[in-house]
C-alpha positions as CSV (number, residue, x, y, z in Angstrom):
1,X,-2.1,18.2,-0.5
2,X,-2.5,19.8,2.9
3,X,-4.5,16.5,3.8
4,X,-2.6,14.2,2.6
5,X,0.4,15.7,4.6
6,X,-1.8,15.7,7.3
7,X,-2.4,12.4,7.4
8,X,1.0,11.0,6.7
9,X,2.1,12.9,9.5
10,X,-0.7,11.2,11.9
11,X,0.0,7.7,10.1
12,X,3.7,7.4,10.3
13,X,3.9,9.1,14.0
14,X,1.1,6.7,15.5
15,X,3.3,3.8,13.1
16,X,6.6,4.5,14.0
17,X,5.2,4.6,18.2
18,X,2.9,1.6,17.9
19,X,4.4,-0.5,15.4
20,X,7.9,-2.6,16.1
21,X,9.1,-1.2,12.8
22,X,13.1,-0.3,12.9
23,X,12.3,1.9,9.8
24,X,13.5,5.5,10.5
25,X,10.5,7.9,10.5
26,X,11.9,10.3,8.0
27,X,12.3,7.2,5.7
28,X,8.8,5.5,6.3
29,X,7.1,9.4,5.5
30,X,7.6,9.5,1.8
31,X,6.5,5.7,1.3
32,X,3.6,6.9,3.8
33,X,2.7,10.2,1.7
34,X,3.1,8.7,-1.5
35,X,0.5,5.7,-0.9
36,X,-1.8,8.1,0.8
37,X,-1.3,10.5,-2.5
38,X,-2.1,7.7,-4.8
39,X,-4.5,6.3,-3.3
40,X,-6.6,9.4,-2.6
41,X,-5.6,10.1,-6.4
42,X,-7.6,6.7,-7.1
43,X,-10.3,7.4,-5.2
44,X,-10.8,10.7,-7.0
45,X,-10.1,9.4,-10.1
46,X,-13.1,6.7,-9.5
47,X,-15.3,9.3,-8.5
48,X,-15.1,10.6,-11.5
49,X,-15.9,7.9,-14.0
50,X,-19.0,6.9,-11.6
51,X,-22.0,8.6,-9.8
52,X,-21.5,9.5,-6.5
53,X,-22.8,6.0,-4.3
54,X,-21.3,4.5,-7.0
55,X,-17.8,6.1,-7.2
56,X,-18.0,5.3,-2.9
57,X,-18.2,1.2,-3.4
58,X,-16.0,1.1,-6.2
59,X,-13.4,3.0,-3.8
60,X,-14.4,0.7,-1.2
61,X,-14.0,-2.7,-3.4
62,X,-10.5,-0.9,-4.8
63,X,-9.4,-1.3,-2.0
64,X,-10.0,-4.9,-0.6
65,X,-8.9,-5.8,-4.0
66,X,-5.6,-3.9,-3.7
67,X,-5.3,-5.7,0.0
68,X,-6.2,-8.9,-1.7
69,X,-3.0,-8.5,-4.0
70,X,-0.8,-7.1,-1.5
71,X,1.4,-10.1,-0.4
72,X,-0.5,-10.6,2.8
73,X,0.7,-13.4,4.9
74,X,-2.7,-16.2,4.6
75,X,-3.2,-14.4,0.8
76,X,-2.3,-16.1,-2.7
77,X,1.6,-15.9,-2.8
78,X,2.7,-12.8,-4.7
79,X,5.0,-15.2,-7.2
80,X,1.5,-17.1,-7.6
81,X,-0.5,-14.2,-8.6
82,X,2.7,-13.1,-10.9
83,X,2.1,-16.3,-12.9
84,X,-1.6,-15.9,-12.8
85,X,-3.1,-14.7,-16.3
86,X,-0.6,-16.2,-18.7
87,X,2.1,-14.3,-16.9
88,X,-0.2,-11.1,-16.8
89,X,-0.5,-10.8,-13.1
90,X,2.2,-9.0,-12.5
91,X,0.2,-5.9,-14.0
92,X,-2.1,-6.5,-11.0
93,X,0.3,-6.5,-8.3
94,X,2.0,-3.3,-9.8
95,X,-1.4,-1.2,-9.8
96,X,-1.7,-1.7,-5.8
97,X,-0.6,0.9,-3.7
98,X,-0.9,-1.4,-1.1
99,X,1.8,-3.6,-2.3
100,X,4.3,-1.4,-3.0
101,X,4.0,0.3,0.7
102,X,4.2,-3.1,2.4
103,X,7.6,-4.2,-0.2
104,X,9.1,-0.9,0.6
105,X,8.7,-1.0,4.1
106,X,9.9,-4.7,4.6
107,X,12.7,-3.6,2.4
108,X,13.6,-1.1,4.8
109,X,13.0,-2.8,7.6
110,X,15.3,-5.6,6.7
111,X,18.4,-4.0,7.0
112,X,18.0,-4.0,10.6
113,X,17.5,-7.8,10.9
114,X,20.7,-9.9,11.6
115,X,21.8,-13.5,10.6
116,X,21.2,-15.9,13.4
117,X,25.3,-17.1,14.7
């Protein structure tokens, strides 16, 4: 836990300077912890089920996969990939971290954007 504070604390400080995010930095923290938190809980939970070398490139190809689903802008579309499978790819998008950290954080940083006069 102490890590993954730690480096939700790094993240969203370095975000919140860098970045020209309007989200608030004790609203983008949570969304930062909790993807950190679940996706170190992924890793571990790979390195489980495989060997060592093994557990480290499944980690590694979880994670280009969950990029690859995350509603990136040059990516398939997100309602594209929802209608993939029979209607089953929903499931996929919901399983990536990745995808629900960049929908919450657009969400919140929508509020701040205004209607053109």
């Amino acid at each position: 836990m102490v890590v993954v504070t730690a480096y939700a604390t790094v993240y969203t400080a370095m975000n919140i300077w860098l970045s020209g995010l309007a989200v608030r930095p004790w609203e983008l923290f949570p969304v930062v912890w909790a993807f950190t938190y679940t996706a170190f809980g992924l890793g571990y939970l790979v390195g489980v089920v495989f060997s060592m070398s093994g557990a480290q490139l499944a980690v590694v190809l979880l994670g280009f996969a969950s990029l690859g689903v995350s509603g990136i802008p040059g990516g398939p579309s997100v309602v594209g990939q929802a209608r993939s499978l029979d209607g089953r790819g929903a499931w996929i998008l919901a399983i990536s971290p990745l995808h629900w950290y960049f929908s919450v954080v657009l969400t919140k940083n929508f509020r701040f954007v205004t209607q053109p006069e």
